[in-house]
C-alpha positions as CSV (number, residue, x, y, z in Angstrom):
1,X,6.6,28.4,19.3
2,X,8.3,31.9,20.6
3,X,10.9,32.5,23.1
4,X,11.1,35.8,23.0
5,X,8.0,35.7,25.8
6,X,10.2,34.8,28.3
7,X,10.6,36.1,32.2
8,X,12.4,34.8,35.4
9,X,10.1,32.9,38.0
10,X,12.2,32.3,40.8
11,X,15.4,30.2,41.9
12,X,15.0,27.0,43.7
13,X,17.5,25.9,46.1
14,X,15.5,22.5,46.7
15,X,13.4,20.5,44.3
16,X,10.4,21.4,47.0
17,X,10.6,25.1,46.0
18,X,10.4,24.2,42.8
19,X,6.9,26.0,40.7
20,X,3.8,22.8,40.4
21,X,4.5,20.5,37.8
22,X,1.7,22.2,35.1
23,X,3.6,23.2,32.2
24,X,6.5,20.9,30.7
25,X,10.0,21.8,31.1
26,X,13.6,21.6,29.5
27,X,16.9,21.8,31.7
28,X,20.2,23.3,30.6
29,X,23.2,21.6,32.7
30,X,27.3,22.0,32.3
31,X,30.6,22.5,33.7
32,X,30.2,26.2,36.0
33,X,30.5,28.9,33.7
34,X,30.5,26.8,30.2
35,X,27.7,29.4,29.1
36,X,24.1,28.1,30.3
37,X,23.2,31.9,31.0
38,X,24.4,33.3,27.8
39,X,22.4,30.6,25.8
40,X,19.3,31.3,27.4
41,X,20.2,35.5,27.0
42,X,20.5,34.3,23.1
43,X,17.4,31.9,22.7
44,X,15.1,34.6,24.7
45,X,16.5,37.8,22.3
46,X,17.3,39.0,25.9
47,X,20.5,40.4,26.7
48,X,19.7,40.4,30.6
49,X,17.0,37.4,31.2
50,X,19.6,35.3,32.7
51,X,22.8,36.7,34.7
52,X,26.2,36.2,33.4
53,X,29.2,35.7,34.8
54,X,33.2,34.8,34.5
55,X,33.0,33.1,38.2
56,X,32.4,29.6,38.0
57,X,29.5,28.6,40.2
58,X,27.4,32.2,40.1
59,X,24.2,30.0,39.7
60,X,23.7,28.1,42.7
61,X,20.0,27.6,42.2
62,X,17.6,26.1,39.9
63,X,16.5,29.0,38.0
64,X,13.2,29.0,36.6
65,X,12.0,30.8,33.3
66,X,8.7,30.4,31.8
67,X,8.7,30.8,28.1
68,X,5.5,32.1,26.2
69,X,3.2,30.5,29.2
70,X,3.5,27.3,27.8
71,X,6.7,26.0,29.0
72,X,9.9,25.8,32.0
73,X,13.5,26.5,30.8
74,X,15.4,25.7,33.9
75,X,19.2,26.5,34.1
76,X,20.4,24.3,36.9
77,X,23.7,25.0,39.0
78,X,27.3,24.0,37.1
79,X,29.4,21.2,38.2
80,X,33.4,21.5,38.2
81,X,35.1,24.0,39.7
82,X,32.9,26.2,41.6
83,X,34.8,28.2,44.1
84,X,32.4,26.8,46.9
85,X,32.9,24.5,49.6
86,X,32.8,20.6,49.2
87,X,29.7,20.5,51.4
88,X,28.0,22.8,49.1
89,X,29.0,21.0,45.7
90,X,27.7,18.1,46.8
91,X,24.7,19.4,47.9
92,X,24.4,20.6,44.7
93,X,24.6,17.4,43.3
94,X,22.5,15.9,45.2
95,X,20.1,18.1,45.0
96,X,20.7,18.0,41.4
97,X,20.0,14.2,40.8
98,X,16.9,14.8,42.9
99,X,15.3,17.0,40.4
100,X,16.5,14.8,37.6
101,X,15.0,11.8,38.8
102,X,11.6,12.9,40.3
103,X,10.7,15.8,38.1
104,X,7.9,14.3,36.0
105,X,7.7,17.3,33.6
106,X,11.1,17.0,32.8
107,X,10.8,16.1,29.0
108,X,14.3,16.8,28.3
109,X,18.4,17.7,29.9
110,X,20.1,19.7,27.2
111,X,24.1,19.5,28.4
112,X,26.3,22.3,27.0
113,X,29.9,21.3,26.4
114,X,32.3,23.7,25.1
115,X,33.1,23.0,21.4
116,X,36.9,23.8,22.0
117,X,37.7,21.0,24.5
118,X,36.6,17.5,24.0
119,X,34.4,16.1,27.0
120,X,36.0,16.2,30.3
121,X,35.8,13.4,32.6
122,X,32.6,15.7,34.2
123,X,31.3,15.3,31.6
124,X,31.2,12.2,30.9
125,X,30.4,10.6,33.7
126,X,27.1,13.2,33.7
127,X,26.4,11.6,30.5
128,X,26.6,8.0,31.5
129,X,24.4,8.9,34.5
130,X,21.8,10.4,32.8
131,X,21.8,7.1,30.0
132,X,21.8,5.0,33.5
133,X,18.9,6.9,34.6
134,X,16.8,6.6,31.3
135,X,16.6,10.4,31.3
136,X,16.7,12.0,27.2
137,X,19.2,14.3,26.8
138,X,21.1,16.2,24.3
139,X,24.2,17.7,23.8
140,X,24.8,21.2,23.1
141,X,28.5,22.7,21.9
142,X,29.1,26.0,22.6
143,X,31.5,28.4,21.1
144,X,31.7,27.1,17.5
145,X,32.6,30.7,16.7
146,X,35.8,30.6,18.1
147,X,37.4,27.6,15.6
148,X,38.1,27.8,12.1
149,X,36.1,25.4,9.6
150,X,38.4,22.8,9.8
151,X,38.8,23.0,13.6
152,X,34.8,23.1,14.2
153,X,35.0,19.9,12.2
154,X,37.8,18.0,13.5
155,X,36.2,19.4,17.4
156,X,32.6,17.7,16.4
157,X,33.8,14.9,15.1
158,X,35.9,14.1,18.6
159,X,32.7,14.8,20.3
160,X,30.9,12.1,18.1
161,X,33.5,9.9,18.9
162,X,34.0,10.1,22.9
163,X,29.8,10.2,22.6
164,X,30.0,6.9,20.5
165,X,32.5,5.3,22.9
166,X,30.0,5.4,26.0
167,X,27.9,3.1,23.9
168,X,25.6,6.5,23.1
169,X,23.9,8.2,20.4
170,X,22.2,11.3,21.0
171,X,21.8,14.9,19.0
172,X,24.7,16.9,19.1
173,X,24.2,20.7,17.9
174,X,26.8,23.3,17.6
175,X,26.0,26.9,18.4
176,X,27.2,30.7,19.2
177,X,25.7,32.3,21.8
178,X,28.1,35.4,20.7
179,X,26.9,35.3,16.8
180,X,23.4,33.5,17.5
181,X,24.7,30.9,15.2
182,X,23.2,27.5,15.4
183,X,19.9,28.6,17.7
184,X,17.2,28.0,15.1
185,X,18.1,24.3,15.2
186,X,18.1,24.2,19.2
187,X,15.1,25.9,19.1
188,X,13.3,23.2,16.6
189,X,14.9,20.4,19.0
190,X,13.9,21.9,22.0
191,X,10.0,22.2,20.7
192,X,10.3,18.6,19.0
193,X,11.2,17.2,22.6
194,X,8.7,19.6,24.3
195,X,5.5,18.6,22.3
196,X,6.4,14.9,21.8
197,X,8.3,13.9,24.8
198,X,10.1,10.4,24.9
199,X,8.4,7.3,26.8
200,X,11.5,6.8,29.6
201,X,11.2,2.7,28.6
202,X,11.9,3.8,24.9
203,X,14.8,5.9,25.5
């Protein structure tokens, strides 16, 4: 399956505006600015496809991309420390959940983390959430570039560990966005989940 046949669709501030339910789709979540963009940029081969930015909260839609006409990648709004109002986070979240829970396409919620840092509390309760909600998801650490061998080790391993203390066990893959390192895996997850999507009562 290629990525590289990849163009914006539109933004949707509400899971009404959101494009009929025809193809299936993949959803990158995360803390505001952990890096959703840059990962889609770097799974595309586009340096441009999805906007960057060092302010937290620049997405404030669900973003659509369509990938090769077969498929949705949808980068949905960061949670954390937006510089928005309260009212606006959690209409956000709500917003958020909506899409999470009714999309029926939805074969799979890939949440980025950022290698260097162990889960925040964010984080985790997104995690348990999504596990509450039956809704597959994987996790995604970013920025493996920036440790040392050692570090990147002792880093993944904490991960496994916080993971394995909410009672979970789901793929972890570490990746650069920087040095495309680690995308060929993602890739092969992302088309695994996208062709052979979980049964929600089996997950």
């Amino acid at each position: 399956m290629s990525f590289n046949q990849a163009k914006f669709i539109l933004s949707a501030p509400k899971l009404e505006f959101c494009p009929p339910p025809e193809y299936p789709e993949v959803c990158f979540a995360g803390r505001s600015n952990v890096g959703k963009s840059s990962l889609i940029n770097a799974l595309t081969n586009h340096k441009k496809l999805a906007k960057t930015s060092n302010v937290p909260g620049k997405t404030q839609e669900m973003n659509y991309y369509l990938i090769h006409d077969k498929w949705y990648l949808v980068d949905l709004p960061g949670y954390g420390f937006a510089k928005v109002s309260k009212k606006e986070r959690n209409r956000w979240g709500k917003e958020i959940q909506r899409y999470l829970t009714s999309r029926s396409n939805l074969c799979l919620v890939a949440l980025i983390i950022d290698l260097r840092h162990p889960p925040g509390n964010l984080d985790q309760e997104f995690m348990l959430w999504l596990a509450q909600n039956r809704i597959p998801f994987c996790v995604l650490a970013s920025k493996e570039d920036k440790l040392s061998s050692n570090q990147r080790a002792k880093a993944v391993k904490t991960l496994k560990n916080v993971i394995k203390r909410l009672n979970m066990e789901v793929p972890i893959l570490p990746y650069s966005a920087e040095k495309k390192e680690g995308l060929d895996s993602i890739k092969e997850l992302l088309e695994e989940f996208l062709e052979h999507p979980p049964e929600p009562e089996k997950f």
